[in-house]
N, C-alpha and C positions, 0 to 999 in steps of 0.2 A: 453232937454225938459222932464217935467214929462206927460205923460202919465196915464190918469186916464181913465180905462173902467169900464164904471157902468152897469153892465148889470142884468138881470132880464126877469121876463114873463111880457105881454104884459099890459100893466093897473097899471104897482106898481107903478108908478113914477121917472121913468127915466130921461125923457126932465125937468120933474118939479124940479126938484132935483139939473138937472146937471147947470138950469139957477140959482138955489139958490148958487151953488157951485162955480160958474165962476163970482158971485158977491161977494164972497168974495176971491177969490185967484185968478181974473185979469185972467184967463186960458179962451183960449177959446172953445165955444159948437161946435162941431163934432159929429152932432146926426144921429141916421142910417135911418131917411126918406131922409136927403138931398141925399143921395145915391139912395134908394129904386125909391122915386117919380120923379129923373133923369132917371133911367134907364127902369121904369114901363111904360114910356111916350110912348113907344117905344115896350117893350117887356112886355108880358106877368106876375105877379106875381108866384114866384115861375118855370119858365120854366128856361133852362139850360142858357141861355144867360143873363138872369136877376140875376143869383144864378153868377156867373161869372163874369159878369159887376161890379156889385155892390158890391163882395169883393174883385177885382183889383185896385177899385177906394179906397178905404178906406183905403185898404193898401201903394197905393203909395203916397194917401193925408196924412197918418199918416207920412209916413217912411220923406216925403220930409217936411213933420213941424217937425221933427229932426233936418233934415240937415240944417233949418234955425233957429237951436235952438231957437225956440217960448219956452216962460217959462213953459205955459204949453197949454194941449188940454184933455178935457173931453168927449170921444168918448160913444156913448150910445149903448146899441148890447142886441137882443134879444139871447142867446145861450142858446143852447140843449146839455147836458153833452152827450160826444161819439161825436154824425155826428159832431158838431162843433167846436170837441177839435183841427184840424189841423190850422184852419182861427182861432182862438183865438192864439194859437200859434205866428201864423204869423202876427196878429195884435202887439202884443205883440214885437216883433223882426222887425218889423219896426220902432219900436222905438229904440231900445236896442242896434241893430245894427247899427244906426247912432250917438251913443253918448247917447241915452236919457236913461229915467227912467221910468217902468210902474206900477202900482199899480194899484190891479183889486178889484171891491165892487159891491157886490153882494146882489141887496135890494130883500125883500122877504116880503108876507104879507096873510094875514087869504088868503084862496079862496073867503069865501064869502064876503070879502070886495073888494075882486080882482075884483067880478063880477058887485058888485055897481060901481066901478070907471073905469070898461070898458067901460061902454054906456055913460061917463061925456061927454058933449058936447064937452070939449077944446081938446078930441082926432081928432076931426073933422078938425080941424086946417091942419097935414098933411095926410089927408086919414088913419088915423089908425084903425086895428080893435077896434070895437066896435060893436059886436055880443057875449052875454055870451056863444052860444051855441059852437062857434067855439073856446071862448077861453075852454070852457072845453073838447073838443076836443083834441085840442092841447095839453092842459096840461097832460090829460090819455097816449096821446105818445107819449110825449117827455118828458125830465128833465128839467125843463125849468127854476125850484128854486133849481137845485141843483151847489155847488161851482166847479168850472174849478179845477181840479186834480192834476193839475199839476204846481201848484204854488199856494199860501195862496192868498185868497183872504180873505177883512175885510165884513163880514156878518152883514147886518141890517135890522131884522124885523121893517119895517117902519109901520105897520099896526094902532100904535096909535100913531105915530109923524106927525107934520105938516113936509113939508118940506124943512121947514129954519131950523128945529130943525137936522132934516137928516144931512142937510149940514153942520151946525156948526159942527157934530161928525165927517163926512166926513175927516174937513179941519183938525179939533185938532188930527185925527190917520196919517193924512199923514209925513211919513217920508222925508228929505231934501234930495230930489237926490243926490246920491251919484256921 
């Protein structure tokens, strides 16, 4: 299984991107509300059971679309360089560890464009933020556009691309699992 995590701060185009991307390379979307607005139903946003719940499931959803060697899965992840480097890890080695292949891309864009495409209606779809105040918030305390350290990821300032144009760059950098 190739393993693609697209991850970013909250607004750049992650879900847009990962459906342009899985329309052309047949992979499927493994985006992080189906998780978040499972386990939110129930628990709190952000309390220790939902921080818990939520990266248990994604890790044994990734690790067992390995072990059924799906061609591929495009997992979407908000990460904060530091708190998030163990769970990126271990997203990463749920695949790895059963056969597959991960490649990590890291979209990135102006702030100020970040904050016009926070408040777009189609984040309403899964409950996503869409408050500028919270994302710059966020942004001042955490790393939120900065690359996971601990393995290359392929970096794309999306800020002037549609995101068919993202994808097509996406699919042409990906290397053939080894």
């Amino acid at each position: 299984m190739h393993l693609i995590i697209l991850y970013g701060a909250p607004g750049v185009g992650k879900l847009t991107v990962a459906r342009e991307l899985a329309a052309r390379t047949g992979f499927k979307v493994f985006h992080n509300h189906l998780t978040t607005d499972l386990v939110t139903s129930l628990f709190p946003f952000g309390s220790e059971p939902m921080v818990r719940l939520t990266s248990r499931y994604r890790i044994e959803m990734l690790a067992e679309a390995a072990k059924a060697d799906l061609p591929g899965v495009i997992h979407t992840l908000v990460y904060g360089k530091g708190p998030d480097d163990d769970f990126m890890q271990d997203l990463i080695d749920a695949a790895e560890d059963h056969g597959g292949h991960a490649t990590l891309v890291l979209l990135r864009c102006d702030p100020d464009i970040l904050m016009e495409r926070i408040v777009s209606e189609s984040r309403g779809e899964f409950g996503k933020l869409r408050t500028p105040e919270t994302l710059r918030r966020l942004l001042a305390e955490q790393s939120l556009m900065e690359p996971f350290p601990h393995r290359s990821s392929i970096v794309i300032d999306n800020t002037h691309m549609t995101p068919a144009d993202v994808a097509s760059l996406i699919a042409n950098e990906l290397a053939p699992c080894p």
